[in-house]
TORMAR-365710 format. One record per residue (C-alpha): chain; residue in three letters; residue number from 0; x, z, y. Coordinates in steps of 0.05 Angstrom, whole numbers, plus 5000, padded with zeros to 4 digits. Layout:
TORMAR-365710
 mol type seq   xx   zz   yy
   A  ala NUM    X    Z    Y
...
This chain:
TORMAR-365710
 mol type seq   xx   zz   yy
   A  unk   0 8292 3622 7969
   A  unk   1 8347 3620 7922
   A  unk   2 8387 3686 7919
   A  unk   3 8460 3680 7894
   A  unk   4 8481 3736 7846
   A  unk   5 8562 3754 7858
   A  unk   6 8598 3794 7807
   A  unk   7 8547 3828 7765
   A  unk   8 8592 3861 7719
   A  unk   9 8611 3924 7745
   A  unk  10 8690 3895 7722
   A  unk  11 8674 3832 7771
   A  unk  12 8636 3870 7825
   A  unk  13 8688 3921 7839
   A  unk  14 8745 3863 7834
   A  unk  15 8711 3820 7881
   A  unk  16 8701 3874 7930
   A  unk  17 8768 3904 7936
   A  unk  18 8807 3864 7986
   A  unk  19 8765 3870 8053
   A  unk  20 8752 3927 8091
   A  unk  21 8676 3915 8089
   A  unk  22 8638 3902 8031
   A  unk  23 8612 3816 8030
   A  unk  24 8610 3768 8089
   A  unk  25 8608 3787 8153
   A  unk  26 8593 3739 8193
   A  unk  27 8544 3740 8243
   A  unk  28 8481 3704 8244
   A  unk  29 8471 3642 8299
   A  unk  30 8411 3675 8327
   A  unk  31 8370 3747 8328
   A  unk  32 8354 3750 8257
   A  unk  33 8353 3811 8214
   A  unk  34 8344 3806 8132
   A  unk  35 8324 3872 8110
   A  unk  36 8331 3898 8031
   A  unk  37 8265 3924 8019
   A  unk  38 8265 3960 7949
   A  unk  39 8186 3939 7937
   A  unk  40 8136 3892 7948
   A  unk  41 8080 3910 7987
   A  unk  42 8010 3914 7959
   A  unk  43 7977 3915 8021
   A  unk  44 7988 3902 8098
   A  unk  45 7918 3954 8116
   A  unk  46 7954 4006 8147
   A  unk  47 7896 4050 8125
   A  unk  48 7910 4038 8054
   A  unk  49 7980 4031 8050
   A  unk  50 8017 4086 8005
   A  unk  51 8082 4054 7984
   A  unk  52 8147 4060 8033
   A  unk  53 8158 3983 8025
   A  unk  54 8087 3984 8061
   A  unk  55 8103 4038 8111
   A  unk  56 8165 4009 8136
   A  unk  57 8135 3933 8132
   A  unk  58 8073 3955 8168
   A  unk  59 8112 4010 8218
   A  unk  60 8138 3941 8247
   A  unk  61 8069 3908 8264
   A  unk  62 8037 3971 8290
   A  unk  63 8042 4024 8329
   A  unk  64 8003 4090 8338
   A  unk  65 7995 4152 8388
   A  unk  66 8067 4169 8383
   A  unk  67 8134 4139 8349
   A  unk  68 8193 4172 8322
   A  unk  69 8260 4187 8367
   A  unk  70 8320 4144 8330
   A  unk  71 8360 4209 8315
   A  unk  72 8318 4264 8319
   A  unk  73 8254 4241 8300
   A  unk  74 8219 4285 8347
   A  unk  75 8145 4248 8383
   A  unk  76 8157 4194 8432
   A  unk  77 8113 4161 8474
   A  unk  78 8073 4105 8426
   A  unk  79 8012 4082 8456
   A  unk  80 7998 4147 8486
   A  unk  81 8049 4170 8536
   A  unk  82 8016 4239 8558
   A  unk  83 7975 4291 8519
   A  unk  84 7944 4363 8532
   A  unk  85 7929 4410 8480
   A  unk  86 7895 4472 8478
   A  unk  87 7916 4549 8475
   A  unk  88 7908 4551 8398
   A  unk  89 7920 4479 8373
   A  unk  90 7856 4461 8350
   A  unk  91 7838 4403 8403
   A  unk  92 7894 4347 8430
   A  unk  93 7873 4302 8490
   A  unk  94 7920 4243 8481
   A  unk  95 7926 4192 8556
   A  unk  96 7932 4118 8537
   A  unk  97 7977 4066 8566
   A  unk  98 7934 4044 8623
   A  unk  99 7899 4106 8649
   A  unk 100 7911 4114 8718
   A  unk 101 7925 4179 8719
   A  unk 102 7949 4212 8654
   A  unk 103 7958 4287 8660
   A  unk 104 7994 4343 8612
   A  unk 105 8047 4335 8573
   A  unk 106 8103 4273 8576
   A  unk 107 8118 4240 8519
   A  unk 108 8196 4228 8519
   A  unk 109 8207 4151 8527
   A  unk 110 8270 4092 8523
   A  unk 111 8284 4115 8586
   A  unk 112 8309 4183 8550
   A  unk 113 8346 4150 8487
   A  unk 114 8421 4146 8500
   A  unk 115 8453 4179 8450
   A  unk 116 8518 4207 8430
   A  unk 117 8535 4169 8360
   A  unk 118 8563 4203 8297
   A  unk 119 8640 4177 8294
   A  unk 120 8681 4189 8351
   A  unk 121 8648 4195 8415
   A  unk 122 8614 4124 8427
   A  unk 123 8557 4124 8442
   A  unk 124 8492 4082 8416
   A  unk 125 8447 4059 8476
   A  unk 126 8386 4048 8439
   A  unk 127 8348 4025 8512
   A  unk 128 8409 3980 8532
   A  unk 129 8393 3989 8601
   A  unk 130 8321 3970 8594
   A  unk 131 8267 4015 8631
   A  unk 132 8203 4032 8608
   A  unk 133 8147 4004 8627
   A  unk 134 8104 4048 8680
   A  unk 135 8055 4088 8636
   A  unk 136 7992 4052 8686
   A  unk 137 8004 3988 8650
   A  unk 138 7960 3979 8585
   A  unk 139 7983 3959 8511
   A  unk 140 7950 3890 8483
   A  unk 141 7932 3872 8419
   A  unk 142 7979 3801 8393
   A  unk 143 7915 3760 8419
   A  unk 144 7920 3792 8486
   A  unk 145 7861 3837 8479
   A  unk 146 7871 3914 8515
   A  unk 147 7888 3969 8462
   A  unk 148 7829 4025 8476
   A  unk 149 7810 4090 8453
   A  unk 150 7752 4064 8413
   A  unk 151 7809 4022 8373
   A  unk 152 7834 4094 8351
   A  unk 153 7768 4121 8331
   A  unk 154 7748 4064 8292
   A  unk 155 7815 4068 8262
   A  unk 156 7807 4137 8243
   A  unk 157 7735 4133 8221
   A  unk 158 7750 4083 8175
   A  unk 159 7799 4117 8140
   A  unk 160 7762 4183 8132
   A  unk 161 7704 4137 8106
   A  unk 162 7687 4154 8029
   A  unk 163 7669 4070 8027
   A  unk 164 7740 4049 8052
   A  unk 165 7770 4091 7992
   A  unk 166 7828 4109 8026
   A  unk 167 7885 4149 7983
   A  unk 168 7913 4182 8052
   A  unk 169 7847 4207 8079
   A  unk 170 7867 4262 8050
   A  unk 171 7921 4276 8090
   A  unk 172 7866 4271 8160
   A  unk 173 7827 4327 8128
   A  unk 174 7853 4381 8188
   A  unk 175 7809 4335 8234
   A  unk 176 7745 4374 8247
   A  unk 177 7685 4348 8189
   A  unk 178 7750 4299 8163
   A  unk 179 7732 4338 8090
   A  unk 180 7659 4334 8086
   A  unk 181 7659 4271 8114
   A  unk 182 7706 4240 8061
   A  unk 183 7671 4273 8010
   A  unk 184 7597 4244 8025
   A  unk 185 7576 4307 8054
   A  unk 186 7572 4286 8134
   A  unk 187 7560 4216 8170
   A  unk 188 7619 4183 8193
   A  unk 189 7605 4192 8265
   A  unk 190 7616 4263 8265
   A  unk 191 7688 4252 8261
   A  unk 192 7719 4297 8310
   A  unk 193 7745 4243 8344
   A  unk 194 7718 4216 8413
   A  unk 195 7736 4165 8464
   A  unk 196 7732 4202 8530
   A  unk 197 7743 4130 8563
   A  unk 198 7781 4062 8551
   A  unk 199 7848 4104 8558
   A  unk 200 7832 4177 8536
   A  unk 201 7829 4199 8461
   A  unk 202 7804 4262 8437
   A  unk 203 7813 4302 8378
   A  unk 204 7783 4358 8354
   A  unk 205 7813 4396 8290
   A  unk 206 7783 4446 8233
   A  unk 207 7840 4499 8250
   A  unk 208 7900 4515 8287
   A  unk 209 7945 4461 8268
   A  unk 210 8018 4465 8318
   A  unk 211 8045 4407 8276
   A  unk 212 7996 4356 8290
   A  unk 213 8035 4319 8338
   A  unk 214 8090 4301 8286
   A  unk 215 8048 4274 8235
   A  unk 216 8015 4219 8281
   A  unk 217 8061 4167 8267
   A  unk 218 8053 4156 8197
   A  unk 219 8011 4081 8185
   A  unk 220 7945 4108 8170
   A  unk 221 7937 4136 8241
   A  unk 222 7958 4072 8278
   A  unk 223 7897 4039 8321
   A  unk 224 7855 3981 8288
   A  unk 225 7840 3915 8312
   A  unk 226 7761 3936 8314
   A  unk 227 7743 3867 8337
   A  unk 228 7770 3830 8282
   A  unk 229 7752 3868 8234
   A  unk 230 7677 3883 8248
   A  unk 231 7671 3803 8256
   A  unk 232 7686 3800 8180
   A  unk 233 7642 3826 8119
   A  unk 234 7660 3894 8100
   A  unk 235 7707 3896 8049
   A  unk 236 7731 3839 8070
   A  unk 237 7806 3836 8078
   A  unk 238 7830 3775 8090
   A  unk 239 7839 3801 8158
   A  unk 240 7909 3821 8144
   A  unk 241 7930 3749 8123
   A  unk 242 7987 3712 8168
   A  unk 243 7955 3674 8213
   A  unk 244 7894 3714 8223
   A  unk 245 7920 3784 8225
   A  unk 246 7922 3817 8299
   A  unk 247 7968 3868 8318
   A  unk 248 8005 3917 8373
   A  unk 249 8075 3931 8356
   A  unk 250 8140 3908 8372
   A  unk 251 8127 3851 8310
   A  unk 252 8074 3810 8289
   A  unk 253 8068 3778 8220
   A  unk 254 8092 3700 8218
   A  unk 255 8088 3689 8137
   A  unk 256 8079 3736 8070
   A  unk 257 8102 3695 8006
   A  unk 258 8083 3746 7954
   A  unk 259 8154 3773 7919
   A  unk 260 8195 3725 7955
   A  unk 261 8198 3747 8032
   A  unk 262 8152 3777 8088
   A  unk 263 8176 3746 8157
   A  unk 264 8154 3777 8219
   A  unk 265 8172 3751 8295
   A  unk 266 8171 3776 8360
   A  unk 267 8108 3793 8394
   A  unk 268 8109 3776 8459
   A  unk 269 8057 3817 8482
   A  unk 270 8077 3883 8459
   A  unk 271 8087 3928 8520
   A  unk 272 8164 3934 8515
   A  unk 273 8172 3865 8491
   A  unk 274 8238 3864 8546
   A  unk 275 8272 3912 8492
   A  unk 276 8258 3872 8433
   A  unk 277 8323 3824 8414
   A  unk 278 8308 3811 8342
   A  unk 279 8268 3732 8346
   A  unk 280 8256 3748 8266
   A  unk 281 8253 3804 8211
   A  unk 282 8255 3783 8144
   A  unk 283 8233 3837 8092
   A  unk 284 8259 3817 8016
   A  unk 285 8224 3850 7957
   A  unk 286 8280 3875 7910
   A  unk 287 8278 3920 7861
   A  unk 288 8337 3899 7812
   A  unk 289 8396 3948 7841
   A  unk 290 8457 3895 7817
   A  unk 291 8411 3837 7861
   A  unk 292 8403 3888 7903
   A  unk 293 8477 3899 7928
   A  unk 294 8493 3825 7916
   A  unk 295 8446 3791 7958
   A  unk 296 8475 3837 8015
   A  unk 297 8557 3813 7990
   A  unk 298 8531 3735 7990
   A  unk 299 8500 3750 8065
   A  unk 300 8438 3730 8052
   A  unk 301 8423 3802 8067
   A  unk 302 8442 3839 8131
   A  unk 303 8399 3907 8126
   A  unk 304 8386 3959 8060
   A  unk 305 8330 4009 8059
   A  unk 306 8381 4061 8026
   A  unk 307 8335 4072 7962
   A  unk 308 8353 4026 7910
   A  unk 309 8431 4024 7909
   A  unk 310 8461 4038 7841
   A  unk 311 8505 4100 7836
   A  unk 312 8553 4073 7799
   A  unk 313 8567 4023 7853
   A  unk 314 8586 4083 7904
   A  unk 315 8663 4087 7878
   A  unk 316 8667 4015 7904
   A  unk 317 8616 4021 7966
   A  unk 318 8632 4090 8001
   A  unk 319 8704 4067 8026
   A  unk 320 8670 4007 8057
   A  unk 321 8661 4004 8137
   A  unk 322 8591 3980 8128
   A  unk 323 8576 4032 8074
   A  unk 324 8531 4087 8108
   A  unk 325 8503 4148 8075
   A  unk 326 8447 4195 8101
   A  unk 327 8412 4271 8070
   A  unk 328 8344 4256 8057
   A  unk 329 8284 4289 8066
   A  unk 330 8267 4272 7988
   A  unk 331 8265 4305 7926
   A  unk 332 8271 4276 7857
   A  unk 333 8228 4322 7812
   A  unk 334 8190 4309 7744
   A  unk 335 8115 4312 7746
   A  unk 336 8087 4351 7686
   A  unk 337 8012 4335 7664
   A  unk 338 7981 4404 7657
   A  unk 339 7926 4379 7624
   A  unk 340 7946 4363 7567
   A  unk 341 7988 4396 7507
   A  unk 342 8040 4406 7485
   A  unk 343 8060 4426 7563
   A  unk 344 7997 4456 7581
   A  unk 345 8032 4523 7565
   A  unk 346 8066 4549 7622
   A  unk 347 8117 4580 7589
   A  unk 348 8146 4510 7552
   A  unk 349 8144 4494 7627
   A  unk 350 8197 4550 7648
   A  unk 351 8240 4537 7586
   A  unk 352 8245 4461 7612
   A  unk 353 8268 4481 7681
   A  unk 354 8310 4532 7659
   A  unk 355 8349 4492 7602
   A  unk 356 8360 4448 7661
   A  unk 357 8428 4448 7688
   A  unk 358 8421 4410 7758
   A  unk 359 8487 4425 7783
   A  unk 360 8513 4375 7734
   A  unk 361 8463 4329 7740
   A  unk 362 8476 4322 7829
   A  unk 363 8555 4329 7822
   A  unk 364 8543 4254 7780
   A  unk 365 8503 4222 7824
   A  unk 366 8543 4261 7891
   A  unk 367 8478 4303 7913
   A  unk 368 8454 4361 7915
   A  unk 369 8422 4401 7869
   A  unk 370 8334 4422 7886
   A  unk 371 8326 4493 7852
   A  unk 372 8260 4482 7892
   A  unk 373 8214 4427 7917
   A  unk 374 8214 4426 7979
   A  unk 375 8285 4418 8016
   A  unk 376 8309 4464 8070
   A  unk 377 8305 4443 8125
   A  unk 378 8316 4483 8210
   A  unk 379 8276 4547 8206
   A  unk 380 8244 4532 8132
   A  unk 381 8284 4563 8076
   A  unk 382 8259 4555 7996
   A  unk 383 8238 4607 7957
   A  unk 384 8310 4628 7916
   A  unk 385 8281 4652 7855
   A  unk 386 8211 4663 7830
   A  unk 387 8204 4731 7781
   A  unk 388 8160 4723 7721
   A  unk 389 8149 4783 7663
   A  unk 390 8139 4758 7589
   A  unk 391 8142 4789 7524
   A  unk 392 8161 4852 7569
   A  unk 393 8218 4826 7602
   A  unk 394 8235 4787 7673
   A  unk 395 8256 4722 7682
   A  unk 396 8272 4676 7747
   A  unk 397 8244 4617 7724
   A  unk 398 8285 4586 7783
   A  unk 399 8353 4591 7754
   A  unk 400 8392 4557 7701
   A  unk 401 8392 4602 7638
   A  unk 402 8388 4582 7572
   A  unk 403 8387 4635 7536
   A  unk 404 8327 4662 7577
   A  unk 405 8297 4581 7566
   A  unk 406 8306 4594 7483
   A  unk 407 8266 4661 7493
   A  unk 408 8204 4639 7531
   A  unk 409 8209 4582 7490
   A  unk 410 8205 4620 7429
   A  unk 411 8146 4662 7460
   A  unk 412 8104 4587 7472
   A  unk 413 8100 4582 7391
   A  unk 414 8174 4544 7391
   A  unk 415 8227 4584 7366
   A  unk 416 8287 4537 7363
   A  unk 417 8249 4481 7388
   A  unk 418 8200 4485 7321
   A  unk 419 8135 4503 7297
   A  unk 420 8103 4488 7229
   A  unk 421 8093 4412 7247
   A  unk 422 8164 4406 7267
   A  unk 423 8203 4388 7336
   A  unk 424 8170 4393 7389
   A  unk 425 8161 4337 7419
   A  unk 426 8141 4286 7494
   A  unk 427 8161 4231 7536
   A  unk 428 8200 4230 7600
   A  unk 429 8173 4175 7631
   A  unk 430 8205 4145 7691
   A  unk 431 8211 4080 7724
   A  unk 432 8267 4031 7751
   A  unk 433 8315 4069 7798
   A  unk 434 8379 4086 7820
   A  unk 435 8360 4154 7780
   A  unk 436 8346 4115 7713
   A  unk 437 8409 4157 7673
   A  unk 438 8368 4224 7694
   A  unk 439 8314 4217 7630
   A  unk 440 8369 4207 7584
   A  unk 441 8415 4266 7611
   A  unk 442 8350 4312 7597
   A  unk 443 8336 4290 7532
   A  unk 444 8411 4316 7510
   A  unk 445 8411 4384 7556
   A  unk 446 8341 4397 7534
   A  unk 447 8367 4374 7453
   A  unk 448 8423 4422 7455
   A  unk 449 8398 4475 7488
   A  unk 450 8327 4485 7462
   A  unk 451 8327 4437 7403
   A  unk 452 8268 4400 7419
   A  unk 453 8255 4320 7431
   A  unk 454 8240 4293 7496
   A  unk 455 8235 4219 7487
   A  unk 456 8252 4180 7548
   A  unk 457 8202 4125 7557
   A  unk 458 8207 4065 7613
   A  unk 459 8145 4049 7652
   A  unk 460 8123 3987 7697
   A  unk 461 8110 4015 7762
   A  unk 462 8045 4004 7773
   A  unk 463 8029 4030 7710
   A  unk 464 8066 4092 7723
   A  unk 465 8032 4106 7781
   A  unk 466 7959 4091 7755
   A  unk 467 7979 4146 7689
   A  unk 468 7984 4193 7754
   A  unk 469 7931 4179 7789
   A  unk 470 7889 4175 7720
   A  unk 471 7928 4237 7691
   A  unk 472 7938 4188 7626
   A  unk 473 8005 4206 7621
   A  unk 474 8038 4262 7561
   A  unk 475 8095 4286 7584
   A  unk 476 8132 4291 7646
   A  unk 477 8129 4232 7695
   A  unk 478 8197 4212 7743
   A  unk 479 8178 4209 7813
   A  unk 480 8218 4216 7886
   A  unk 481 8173 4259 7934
   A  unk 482 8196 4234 8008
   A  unk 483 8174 4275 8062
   A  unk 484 8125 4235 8118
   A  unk 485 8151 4282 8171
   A  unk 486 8194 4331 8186
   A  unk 487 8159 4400 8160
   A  unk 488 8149 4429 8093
   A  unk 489 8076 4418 8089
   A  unk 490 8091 4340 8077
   A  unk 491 8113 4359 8009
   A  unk 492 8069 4420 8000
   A  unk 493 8003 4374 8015
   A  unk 494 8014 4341 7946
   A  unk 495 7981 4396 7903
   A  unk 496 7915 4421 7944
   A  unk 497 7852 4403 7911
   A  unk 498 7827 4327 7906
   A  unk 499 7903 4319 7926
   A  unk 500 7905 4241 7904
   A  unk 501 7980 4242 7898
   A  unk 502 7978 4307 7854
   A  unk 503 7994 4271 7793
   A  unk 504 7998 4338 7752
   A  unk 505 7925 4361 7742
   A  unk 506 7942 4428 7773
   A  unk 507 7900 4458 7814
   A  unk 508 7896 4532 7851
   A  unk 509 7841 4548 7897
   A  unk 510 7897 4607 7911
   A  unk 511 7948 4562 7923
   A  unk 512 7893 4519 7981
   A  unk 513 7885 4575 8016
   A  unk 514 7959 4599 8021
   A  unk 515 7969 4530 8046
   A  unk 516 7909 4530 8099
   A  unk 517 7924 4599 8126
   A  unk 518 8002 4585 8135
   A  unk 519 7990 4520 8172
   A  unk 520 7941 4559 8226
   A  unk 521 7996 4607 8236
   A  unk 522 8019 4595 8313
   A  unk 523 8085 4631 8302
   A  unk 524 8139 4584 8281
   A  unk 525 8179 4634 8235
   A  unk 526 8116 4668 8216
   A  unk 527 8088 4596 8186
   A  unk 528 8156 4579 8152
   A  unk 529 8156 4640 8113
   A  unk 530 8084 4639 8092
   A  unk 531 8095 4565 8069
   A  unk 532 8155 4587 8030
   A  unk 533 8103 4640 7993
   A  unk 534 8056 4577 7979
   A  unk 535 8116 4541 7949
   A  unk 536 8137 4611 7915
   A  unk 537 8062 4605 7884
   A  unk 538 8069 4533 7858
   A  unk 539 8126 4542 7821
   A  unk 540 8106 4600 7790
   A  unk 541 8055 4550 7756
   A  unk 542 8109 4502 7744
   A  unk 543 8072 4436 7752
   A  unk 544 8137 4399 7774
   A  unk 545 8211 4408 7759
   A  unk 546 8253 4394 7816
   A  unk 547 8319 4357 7805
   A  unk 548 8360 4341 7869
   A  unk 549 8355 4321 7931
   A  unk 550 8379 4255 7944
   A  unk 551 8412 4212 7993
   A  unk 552 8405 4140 8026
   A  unk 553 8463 4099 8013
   A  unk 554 8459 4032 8050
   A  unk 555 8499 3979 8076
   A  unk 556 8496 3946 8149
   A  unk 557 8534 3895 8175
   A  unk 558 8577 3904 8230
   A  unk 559 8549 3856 8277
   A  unk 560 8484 3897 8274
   A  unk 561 8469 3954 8324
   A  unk 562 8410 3997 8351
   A  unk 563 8386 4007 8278
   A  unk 564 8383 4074 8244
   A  unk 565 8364 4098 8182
   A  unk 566 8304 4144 8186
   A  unk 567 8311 4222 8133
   A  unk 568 8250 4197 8117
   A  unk 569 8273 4141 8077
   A  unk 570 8249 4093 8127
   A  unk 571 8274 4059 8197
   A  unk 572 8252 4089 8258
   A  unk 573 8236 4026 8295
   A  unk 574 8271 3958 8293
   A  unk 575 8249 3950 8366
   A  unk 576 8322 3981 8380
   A  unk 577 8360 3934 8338
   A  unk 578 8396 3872 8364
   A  unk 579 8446 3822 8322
   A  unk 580 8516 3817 8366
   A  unk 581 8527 3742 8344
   A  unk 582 8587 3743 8369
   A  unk 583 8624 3799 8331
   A  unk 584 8679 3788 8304
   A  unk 585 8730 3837 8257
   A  unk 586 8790 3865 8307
   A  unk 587 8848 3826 8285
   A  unk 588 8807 3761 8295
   A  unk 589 8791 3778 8363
């Protein structure tokens, strides 16, 4: 496809974009087609090994698992299950297919419940438009018409805990009972504590209390598994996922993937609520270059923007804009530190980095907000504010910006002024391609002028950056956004338990697993907040990250297209909702 690039100075870009109320073209597709700005390109379309958001949302549109997310609130909905029980401690849910005949328990919330007051003014956004949902009696179908059972889900699930399927998230699965041992060679697959009760009842049985469980279920790695397609090929073999072959159950299925060019998705017209589906096609485009990135969306060969990858230099120009929208995130941006290997295996370099960091500056230039901890606040869950620490017989909180305390913990690492007897000290910031690319370099000076030492900023290729995580080949600090999956602290504390695959700082704390463990089997809401704050409290203190700010999505959407919305997350809800109003036009040309 060839992409026109408009005004790509920053001198022609904000000329160009001055004299209309909205930012670019604006008029409406012909038909129900939605071009969506996706900031990567997939690597994968295996929901079970998919850990990149360009996957999550891609795949999020194909498949569909026990529950999805509400549009606004992002509380469960009814998914393929539309009923559930769970027992008096949380440790086993009993989840009711579409197509039992008589689901008991619990009633997942559904379209019919999903008119919603909107932000501006008092419209409203009727994300059902009318349409009912379908009786609960009536099964879901696989894209070749085959009957979505509860053998789909524990295939699914056994696959990823599997040691052979090599799955990054399995991880995540270990509070299903034997999910750990099993992953880790130590138990036979089929011991999963996961059972199909009949064609239309799924069972789960987990290792401990575990009152979240419910929200995490959306995320791709839990979605069910076209069993029969995939058993009828080798294993390992995953040509499965290929266009044209692929089979699957949500609202989408996949019509063509032209590797860094486009994935293009249609309707699939046997997805249970196929009546609410409008959009005919969904076009996902790879791009990563942020000036592309808000061009293609001017020239209106864009309609849609995943929020991630706008440049915040553009926001001057963007944020008076009708079609500019802005949303908190559940994100942090946050600088991995490899523990493992000097010069910042010593703690205390570690506290003189955060401290000598002044973050308040650094969020007022990009408009956010500043992260004096990792993991955002969010309802009931409140950060730790400060984090005491005694050295060289004084206290510091190694939360706060202080450079003078920064110079003298330095100085007590070996460093005093930034120097030992071989000179500056001295390690890369490495980072990748973003919207948060001017973040190494503004480092490099605070950390220059306040502790005298030289931190090198060094680009990295994606992939490679990621691999140096995984691989802990990295010196240095490494640049990387943590978004939460759902909406509870323990999406962002789960990144630093043992075997933690997404860890990426070689710390470990067998302390810090079992703060972790015990807090999520606490029952009592405000009980388990503040004991997961004391986890976080205990992380820091080791210092394996330093937390930067928490971020926003900035996106623009045309104005003929409704029933979308952005997801805290950093990813849609579900583009089942959204519908193209071809026949929009601006007011005065009404």
């Amino acid at each position: 496809m060839k992409r026109t690039l408009l005004c790509l100075t920053l001198i022609g870009f904000t000329g160009c974009a001055a004299d209309s109320e909205y930012f670019g073209t604006t008029d409406p597709p012909p038909i129900q087609r939605v071009v969506y700005e996706n900031h990567g390109e997939p690597e994968t379309l295996d929901p079970t090994l998919s850990i990149l958001t360009s996957e999550w949302t891609t795949i999020g549109s194909m498949f569909e698992g026990l529950v999805t997310n509400h549009p606004v609130n992002l509380k469960p909905m009814a998914g393929i299950a539309t009923h559930y029980e769970v027992n008096d401690n949380s440790t086993q849910f009993t989840f009711y297919l579409r197509g039992h005949p008589n689901p008991r328990g619990i009633s997942l919330p559904t379209t019919n419940d999903l008119r919603i007051e909107f932000d501006e003014g008092n419209l409203e956004e009727d994300y059902s438009r009318g349409v009912p949902a379908p009786p609960a009696n009536i099964p879901a179908h696989w894209s070749d018409g085959r009957i979505v059972t509860a053998e789909d889900f524990v295939f699914s699930w056994r696959r990823l805990m599997d040691p052979k399927t090599a799955s990054a998230n399995a991880i995540y699965a270990y509070y299903i009972a034997n999910g750990e041992a099993i992953n880790k060679g130590q138990k036979k697959v089929e011991e999963l504590g996961v059972r199909a009760l009949d064609d239309f009842t799924f069972q789960v049985d987990l290792r401990s209390p575990t009152p979240f469980f419910l929200k995490t279920l959306w995320q791709p790695f839990y979605v069910p598994l076209p069993r029969h397609l995939i058993q009828s090929r080798a294993p390992g073999d995953s040509t499965w996922t290929r266009a044209g072959t692929i089979v699957s159950n949500g609202p989408f299925v996949l019509e063509n993937w032209k590797p860094y060019e486009k994935v293009v998705m249609r309707k699939n017209d046997r997805y249970y609520e196929k009546d609410l589906v409008s959009l005919a096609e969904l076009v996902f485009l790879p791009v990563s270059d942020g000036a592309s990135y808000v061009n293609l969306y001017k020239a209106g060969e864009a309609n849609l923007q995943d929020g991630i990858n706008t440049p915040k230099f553009f926001l001057p120009v963007l944020r008076p804009k009708k079609d500019f929208h802005s949303l908190p995130a559940f994100y942090t941006v946050s600088y991995a530190i490899n523990v493992t290997k000097p010069p910042l295996d010593n703690v205390h370099i570690r506290y003189a980095l955060n401290m000598a960091t002044d973050k308040a500056a650094i969020s007022a230039l990009h408009g956010t907000e500043a992260a004096p901890a990792f993991v955002p606040d969010y309802e009931d869950y409140k950060h730790p504010k400060s984090v005491m620490i005694i050295a060289g017989g004084k206290t510091y909180d190694v939360l706060a910006y202080d450079p003078a305390g920064a110079q003298e913990l330095l100085a007590l690492a070996g460093f005093p002024n930034g120097m030992d007897k071989s000179g500056k000290l001295t390690f890369d910031i490495n980072f990748v391609k973003s919207p948060m690319e001017r973040v190494p370099e503004i480092l490099q000076q605070q950390w220059s002028n306040v502790l005298n030492i030289d931190a090198r900023p060094s680009l990295k290729e994606a992939k490679v950056a990621y691999q140096s995580q995984v691989d802990l080949s990295y010196i240095g600090l490494m640049e990387g956004g943590w978004f939460g999956t759902y909406l509870d602290p323990d999406s962002f504390l789960l990144r630093f338990p043992t075997g933690s695959t997404y860890n990426g700082t070689g710390w470990t704390d067998p302390v810090y697993d079992k703060l972790l463990a015990e807090a999520n089997m606490t029952l009592d809401p405000r009980k388990r907040m503040e004991k997961l704050a004391e986890t976080e409290a205990h992380m820091l203190r080791a210092m394996p990250v330093i937390p930067i700010l928490h971020d926003t999505l900035n996106y623009l959407q045309k104005p003929y297209i409704h029933g979308f919305r952005h997801s805290t997350l950093g990813m849609p809800t579900c583009f089942k909702y959204t519908w193209v109003d071809v026949n929009w036009r601006p007011t005065g040309d009404r």
